[in-house]
PAKOL-816803 format. One record per residue: z, x, y of N, C-alpha, C, O in turn. Coordinates in steps of 0.02 Angstrom, whole numbers, plus 50000, padded with zeros to 5 digits. Each point is the difference from the previous one (the first is absolute). Last residue first. Layout:
<rs>
Z,X,Y,Z,X,Y,Z,X,Y,Z,X,Y
...
</rs>
This chain:
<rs>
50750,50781,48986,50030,49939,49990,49940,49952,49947,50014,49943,49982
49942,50271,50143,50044,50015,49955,50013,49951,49961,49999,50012,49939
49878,49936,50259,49967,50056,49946,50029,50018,49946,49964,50006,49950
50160,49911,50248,49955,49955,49973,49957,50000,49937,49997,49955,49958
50084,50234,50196,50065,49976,49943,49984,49905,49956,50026,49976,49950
49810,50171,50212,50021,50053,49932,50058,49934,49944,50002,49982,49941
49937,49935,50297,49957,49988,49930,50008,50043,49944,49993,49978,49943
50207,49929,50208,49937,50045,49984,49966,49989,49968,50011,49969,49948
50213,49892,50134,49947,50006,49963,49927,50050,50047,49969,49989,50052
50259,49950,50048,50001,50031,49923,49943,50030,49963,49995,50056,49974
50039,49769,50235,50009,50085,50014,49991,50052,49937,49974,50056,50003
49998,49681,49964,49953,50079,50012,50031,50047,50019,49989,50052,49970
50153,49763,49985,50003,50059,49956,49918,50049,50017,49988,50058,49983
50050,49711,50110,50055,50044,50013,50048,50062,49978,50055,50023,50016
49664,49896,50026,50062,49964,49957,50075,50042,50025,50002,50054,50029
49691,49898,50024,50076,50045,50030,50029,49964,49956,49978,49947,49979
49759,50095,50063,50053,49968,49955,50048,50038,50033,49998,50054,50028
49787,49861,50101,50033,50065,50001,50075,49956,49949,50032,49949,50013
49703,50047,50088,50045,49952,49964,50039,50047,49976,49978,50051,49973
49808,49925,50220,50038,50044,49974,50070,49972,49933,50022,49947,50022
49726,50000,50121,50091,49973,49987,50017,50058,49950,49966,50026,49956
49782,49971,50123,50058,50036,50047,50076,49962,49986,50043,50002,50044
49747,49878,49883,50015,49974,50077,50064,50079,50003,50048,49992,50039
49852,50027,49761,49935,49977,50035,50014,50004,50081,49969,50032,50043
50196,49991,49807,49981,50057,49983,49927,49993,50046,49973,50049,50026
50143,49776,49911,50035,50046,50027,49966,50036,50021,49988,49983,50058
49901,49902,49778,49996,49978,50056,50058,50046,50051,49966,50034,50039
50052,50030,49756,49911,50018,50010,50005,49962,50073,49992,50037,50048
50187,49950,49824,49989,50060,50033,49947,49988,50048,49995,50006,50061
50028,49819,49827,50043,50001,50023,49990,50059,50071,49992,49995,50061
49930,49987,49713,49925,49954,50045,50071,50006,50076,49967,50010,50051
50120,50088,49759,49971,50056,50024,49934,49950,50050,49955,50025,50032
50241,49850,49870,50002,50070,50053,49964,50016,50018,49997,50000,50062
49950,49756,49844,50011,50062,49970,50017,50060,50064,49963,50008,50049
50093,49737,49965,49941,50034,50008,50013,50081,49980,50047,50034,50022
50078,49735,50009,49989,50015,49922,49946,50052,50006,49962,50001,49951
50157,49851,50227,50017,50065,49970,49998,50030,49939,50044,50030,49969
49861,49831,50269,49996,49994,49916,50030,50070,49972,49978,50056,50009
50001,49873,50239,50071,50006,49968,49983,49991,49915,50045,49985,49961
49780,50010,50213,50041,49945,50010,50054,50003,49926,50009,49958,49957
49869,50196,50133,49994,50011,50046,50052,49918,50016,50032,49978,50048
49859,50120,49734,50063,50016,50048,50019,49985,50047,50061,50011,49999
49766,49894,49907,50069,50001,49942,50039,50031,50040,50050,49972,50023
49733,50060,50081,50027,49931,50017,50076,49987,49959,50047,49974,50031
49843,50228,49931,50015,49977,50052,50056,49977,50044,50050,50015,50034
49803,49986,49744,50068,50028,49998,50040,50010,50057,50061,50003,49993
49696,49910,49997,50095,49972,49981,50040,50015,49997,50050,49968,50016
49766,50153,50015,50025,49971,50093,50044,49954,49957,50057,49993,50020
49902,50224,49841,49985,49935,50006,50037,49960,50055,50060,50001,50015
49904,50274,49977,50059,49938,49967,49952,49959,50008,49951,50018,50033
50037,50203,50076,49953,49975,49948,50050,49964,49947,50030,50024,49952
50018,50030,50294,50036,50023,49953,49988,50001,49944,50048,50014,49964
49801,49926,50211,50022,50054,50011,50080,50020,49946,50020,50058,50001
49872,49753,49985,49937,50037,49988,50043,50080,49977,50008,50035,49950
50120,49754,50137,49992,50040,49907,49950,50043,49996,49999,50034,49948
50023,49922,50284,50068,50019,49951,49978,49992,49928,49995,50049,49962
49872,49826,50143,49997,50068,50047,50038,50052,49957,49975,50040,49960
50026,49750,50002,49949,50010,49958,49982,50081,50015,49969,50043,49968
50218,49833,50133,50008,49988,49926,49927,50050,49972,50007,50038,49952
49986,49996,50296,50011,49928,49971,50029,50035,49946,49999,50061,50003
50050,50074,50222,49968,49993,49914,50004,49945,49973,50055,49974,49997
50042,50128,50211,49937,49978,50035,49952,50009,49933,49943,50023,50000
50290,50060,50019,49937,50053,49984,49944,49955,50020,49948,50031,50012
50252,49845,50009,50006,50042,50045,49934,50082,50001,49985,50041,50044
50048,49783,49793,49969,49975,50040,50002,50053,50060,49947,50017,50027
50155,50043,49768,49909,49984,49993,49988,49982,50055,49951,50031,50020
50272,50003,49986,49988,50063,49985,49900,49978,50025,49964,50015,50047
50192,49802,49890,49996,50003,50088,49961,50093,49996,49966,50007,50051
50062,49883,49729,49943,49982,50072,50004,50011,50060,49957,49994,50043
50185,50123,49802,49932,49987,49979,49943,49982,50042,49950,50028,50022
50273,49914,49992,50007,50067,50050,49908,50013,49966,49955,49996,50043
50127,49812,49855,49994,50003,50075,50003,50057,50049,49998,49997,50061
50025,49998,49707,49925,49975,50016,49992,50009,50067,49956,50030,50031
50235,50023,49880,49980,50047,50009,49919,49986,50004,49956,50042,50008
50242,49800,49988,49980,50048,50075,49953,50074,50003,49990,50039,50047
50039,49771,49766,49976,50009,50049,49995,50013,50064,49961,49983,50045
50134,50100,49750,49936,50011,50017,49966,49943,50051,49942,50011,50017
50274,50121,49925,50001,49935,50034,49909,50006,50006,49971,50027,50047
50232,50112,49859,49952,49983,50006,49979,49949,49995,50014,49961,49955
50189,50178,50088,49997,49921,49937,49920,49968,50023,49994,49942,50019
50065,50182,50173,50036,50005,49956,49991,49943,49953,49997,49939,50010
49869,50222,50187,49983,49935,49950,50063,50011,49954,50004,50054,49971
49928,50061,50271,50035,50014,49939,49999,49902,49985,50005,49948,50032
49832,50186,50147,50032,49946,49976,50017,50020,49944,49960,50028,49963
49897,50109,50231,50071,50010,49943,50020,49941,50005,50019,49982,50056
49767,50121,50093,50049,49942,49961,50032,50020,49944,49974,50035,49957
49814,50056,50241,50058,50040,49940,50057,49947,49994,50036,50002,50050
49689,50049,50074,50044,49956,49974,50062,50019,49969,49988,50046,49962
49810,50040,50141,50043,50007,50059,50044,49952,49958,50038,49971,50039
49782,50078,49836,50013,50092,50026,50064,49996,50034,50040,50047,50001
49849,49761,49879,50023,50023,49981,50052,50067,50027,50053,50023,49979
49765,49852,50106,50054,49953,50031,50063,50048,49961,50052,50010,50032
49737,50077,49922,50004,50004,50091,50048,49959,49983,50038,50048,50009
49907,49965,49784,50015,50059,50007,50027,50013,50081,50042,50042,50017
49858,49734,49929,50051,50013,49953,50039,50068,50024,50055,49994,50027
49720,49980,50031,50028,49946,50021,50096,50007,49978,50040,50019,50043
49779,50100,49843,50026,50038,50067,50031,49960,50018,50058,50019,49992
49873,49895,49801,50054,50062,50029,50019,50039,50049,50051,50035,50007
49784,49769,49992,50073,49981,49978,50051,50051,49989,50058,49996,50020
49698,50034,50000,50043,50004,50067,50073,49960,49999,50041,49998,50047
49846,50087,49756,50027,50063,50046,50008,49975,50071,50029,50032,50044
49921,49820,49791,50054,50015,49969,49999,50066,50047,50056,50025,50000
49769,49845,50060,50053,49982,50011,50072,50023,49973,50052,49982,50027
49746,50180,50035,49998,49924,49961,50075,49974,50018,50043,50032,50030
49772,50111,50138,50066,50002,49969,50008,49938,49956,49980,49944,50017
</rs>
């Protein structure tokens, strides 16, 4: 087994029994490093582990993980998306918004 597949099983087993909801107001990136790392470590993933497995640069990481907020979304996603976070927009007008009626606009 290589390491980027025993880093995903690794990950996928802590993943199965985990479920967190933290609401972020006025974004605060660095609580969102810090849910970041506490996410990576709890998968039993260095920096180098984690970017493999989210194919990012292990700096990009480290930038987050310590509140840099100049990092493009989609390197963003990509880590999310690695450790299972989920990122969920709300405003006090979603109830409203569809995608048909988004489309229009």
């Amino acid at each position: 087994m290589g390491k980027i597949e025993y880093c995903e099983k690794n990950l996928e087993s802590w993943l199965k029994n985990t479920t967190m909801a933290v609401k972020i107001d006025n974004i605060n990136f660095k609580h969102v490093g810090r849910i970041i790392h506490f996410h990576r470590k709890k998968a039993g993933l260095s920096r180098i582990d984690l970017a493999m497995v989210a194919g990012v640069g292990k700096t990009v990481i480290y930038d987050i993980e310590h509140g840099k907020e100049t990092v493009w979304i989609k390197t963003l996603l990509k880590i999310l998306k690695a450790l299972n976070i989920t990122m969920l927009l709300d405003g006090p007008i979603m109830e409203h918004f569809t995608e048909t009626e988004d489309a229009k606009s």
